[in-house]
N, C-alpha and C positions, 0 to 999 in steps of 0.2 A: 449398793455395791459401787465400789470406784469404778470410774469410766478408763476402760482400756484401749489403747490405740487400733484405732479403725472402728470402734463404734461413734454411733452418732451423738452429736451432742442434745439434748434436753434443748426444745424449742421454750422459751419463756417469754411472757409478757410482761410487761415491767416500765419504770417512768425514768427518759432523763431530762436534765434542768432544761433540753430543749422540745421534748417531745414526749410527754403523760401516757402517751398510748403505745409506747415500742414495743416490736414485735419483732424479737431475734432473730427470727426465720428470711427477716428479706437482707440480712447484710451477705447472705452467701456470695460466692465467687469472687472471694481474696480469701489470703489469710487472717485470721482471727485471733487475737491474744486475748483471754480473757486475764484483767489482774484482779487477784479478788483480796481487797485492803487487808490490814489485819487492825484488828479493834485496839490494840494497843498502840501509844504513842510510837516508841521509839521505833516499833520495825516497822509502820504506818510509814515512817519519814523516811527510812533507805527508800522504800518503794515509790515514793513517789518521786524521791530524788534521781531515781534512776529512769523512771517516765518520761520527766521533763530533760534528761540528761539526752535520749537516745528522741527523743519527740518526731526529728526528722524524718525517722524511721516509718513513723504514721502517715501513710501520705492517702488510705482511701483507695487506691488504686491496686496495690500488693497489698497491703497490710492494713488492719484496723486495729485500736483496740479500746477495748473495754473494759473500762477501770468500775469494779463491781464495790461501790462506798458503802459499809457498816456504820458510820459511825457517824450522830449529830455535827459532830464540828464540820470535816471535810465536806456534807452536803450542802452544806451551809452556804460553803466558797465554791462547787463545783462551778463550774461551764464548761457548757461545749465548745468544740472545739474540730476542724476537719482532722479526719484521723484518730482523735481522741477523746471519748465518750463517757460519762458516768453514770452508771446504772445505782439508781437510789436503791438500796436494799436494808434501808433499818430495822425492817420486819424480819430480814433473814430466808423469805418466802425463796428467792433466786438462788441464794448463797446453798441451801441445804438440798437443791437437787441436782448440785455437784459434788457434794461433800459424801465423804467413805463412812466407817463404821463409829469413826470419833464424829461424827459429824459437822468435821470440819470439809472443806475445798483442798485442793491444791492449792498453794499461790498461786501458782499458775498455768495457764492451759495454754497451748497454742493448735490450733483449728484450722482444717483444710479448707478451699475452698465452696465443699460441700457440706463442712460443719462436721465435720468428723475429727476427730480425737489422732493429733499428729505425737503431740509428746507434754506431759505434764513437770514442772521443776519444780523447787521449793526455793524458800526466802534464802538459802546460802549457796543458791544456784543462779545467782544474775546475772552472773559474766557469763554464764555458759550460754543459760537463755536469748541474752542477747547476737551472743555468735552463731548459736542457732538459727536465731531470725537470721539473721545478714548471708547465713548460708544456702536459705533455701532457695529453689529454682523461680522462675514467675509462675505466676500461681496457675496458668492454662496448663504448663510441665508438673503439676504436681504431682501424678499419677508415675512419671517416668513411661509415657507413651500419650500423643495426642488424645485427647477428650473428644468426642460425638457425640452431640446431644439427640438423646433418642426421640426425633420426631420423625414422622411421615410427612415427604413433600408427594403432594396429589394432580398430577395436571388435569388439565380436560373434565372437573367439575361444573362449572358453568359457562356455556357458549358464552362469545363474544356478545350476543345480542340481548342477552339475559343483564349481563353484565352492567352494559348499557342503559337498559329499564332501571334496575337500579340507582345507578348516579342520577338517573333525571327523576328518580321518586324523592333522592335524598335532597336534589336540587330545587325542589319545590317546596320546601319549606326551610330548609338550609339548617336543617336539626338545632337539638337543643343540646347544650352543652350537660353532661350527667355525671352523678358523683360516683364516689366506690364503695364498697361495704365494709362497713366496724359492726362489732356487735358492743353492744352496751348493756350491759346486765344480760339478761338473757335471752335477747334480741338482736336481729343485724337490721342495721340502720342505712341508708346511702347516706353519705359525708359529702361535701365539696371539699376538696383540699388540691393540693399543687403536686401529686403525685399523677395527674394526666388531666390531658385538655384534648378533648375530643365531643366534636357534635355526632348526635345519633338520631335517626329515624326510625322508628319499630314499622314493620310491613303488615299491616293491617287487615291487607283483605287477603278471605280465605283462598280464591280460586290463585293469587300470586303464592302462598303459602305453599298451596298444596302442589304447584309447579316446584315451586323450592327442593320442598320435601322428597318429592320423584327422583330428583337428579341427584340431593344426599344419597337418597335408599337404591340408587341403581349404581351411582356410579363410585361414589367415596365409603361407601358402609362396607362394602365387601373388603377392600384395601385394609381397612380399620381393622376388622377381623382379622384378615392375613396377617398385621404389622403386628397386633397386639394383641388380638385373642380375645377381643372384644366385640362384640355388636352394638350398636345401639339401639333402643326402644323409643325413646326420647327425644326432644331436643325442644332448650327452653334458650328462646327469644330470635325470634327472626328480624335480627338486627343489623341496617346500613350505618356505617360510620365512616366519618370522614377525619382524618388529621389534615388541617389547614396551617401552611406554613404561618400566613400570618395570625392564626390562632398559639403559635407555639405548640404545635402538635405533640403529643409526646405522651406514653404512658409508663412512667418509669417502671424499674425492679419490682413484681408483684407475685402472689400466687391467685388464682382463683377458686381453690375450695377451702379457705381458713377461717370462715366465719359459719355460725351455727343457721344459717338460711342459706348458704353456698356450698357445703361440707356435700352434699348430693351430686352434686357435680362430679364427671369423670374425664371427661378429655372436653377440651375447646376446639375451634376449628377458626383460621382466619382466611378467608377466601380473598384475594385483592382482585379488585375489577376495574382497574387502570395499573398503567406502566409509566406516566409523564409525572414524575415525582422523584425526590432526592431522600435519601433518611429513611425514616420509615419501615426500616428493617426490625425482622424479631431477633431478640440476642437469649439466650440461656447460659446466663452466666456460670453457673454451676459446673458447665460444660465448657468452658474457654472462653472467648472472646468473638468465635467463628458467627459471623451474620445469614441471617434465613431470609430468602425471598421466593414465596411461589411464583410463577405467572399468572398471566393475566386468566380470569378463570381457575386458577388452582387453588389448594388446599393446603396448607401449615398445619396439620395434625398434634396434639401433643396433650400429656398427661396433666390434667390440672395443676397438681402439685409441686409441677414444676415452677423454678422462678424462672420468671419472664420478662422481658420488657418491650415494648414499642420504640423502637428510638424515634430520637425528635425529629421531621421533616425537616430540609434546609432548603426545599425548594416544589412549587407546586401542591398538589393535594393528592392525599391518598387515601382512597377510596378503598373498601372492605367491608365485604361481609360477615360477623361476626358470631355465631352459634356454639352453643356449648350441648355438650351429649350426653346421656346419660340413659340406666335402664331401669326396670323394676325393681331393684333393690334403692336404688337411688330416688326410685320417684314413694317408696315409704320411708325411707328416711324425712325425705322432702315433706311427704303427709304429718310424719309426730312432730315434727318441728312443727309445721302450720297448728297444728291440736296443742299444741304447747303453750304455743303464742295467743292463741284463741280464748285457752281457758283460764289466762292470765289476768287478759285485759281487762278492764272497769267495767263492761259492760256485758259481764259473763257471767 
């Protein structure tokens, strides 16, 4: 069925000339044009004549977009570009889960900042589309009413003193720097890449754990429930991180349940245990622009699936404790995935 305004759009994974592995879901919080080529010559070249015409218009910031190529020749010549992206589709695999009853696409789509379906044109509709673009609000106003991203801010999670033990547990060894999760066939893998630079310490011993755990379940678990209707059972990795400015601290745009070894996951939590640092902020684009900072001792609560990011430190370190939550339904999910993986491997 065609995509009607205000549904979501179809998350896809897919290759561009710059990046093999993209994943739709993280360009949220701008708007979005998808142009999806047509396999024919001559109305191929209005389109793209018109791309390179209005190009300024791409700037990343409002607007993206993404030119969806059919056809050997054009990916032939694609590059990327800021603002301007092309999504290899010779397979047709991306093209046909936009496409209606003809099994064609729109030409074209434009996307809100949460990836929802603002207003679809066709190829004798470019002048209008682009008036369109140039008419909309910034993308925080898209709504026509400020945007609040739904998280819970928690104070009075961890005393000051707690806090402290931590920095000098993470200061004793000065962590290791850790990757993120891709899956790869049907597996999730940690990657190094330049989507965050952050050292982590895992807390190792039981009796600090089980201090942890107390003040989660006494003080932050009941709020969770109030804000979301949720409890936890769970909670996988008792983990200090530090963003070091001169590490380039920074964990860009992410979600943390989109791989088939993190899909269990349900809310994150990021406790900061210092205040002497610049940057560092959580942002939720999806939601505006507006920046999140607990205090010292608090709690940043929020739904995994949300996109997120860490901005980059501009000064000092910033220290945090980072755990994700989850309960019984999550910890079997968690289980057939590890059985999955299990009865896969060579040695099964």
């Amino acid at each position: 069925m065609p995509l009607k305004p205000g549904e979501p759009a179809p998350w896809f994974r897919g290759s561009t000339p710059s990046y093999p592995q993209f994943t739709f879901d993280s360009v949220a919080g701008r708007y979005i044009l998808l142009a999806f080529l047509p396999r024919d010559d001559a109305p191929r070249l209005v389109v793209l004549k018109a791309l390179a015409e209005h190009r300024p218009m791409f700037d990343d910031a409002r607007l993206s977009c993404f030119a969806v190529v059919r056809d050997p020749q054009t990916a032939a010549g694609a590059q990327d570009m800021t603002g301007l992206r092309w999504v290899l589709d010779l397979d047709g695999a991306v093209s046909v889960q936009f496409a209606d009853q003809s099994c064609e696409p729109p030409a074209f789509m434009v996307l809100d900042p949460t990836l929802r379906l603002l207003r679809s044109f066709e190829l004798d509709e470019i002048a209008a589309l682009f008036g369109y673009l140039a008419a909309l609000p910034p993308p925080a106003e898209h709504g026509g009413a400020p945007g609040r991203a739904p998280v819970l801010i928690a104070p009075r999670i961890f005393e000051p003193e707690l806090c402290e033990r931590l920095i000098a547990l993470h200061a004793e060894t000065a962590g290791q720097f850790t990757g993120v999760m891709r899956d790869r066939g049907e597996r999730t893998h940690y990657v190094m890449d330049e989507l965050k630079s952050r050292r982590d310490v895992l807390v190792a011993d039981p009796a600090l754990q089980a201090e942890i755990r107390e003040r989660l379940e006494g003080r932050l678990f009941p709020l969770m429930e109030r804000a979301f209707c949720f409890r936890p059972t769970r909670i996988e990795r008792y983990l200090v991180s530090c963003y070091d400015v001169a590490d380039g601290g920074v964990f860009h745009a992410h979600r943390d349940n989109t791989t088939f070894g993190t899909a269990h996951r349900k809310f994150a939590g990021s406790i900061n245990l210092n205040a002497d640092f610049a940057g560092g902020d959580l942002r939720f684009a999806e939601f505006g622009r507006d920046l999140h900072r607990p205090p010292v001792g608090g709690a940043c609560v929020f739904a995994c699936g949300l996109l997120h990011e860490a901005t980059k430190v501009t000064a000092g370190r910033r220290y945090a404790f980072l755990p994700f939550f989850y309960d019984e339904a999550g910890a079997a999910a968690l289980a057939a995935y590890q059985a999955r993986v299990a009865a896969s491997s060579p040695d099964a």
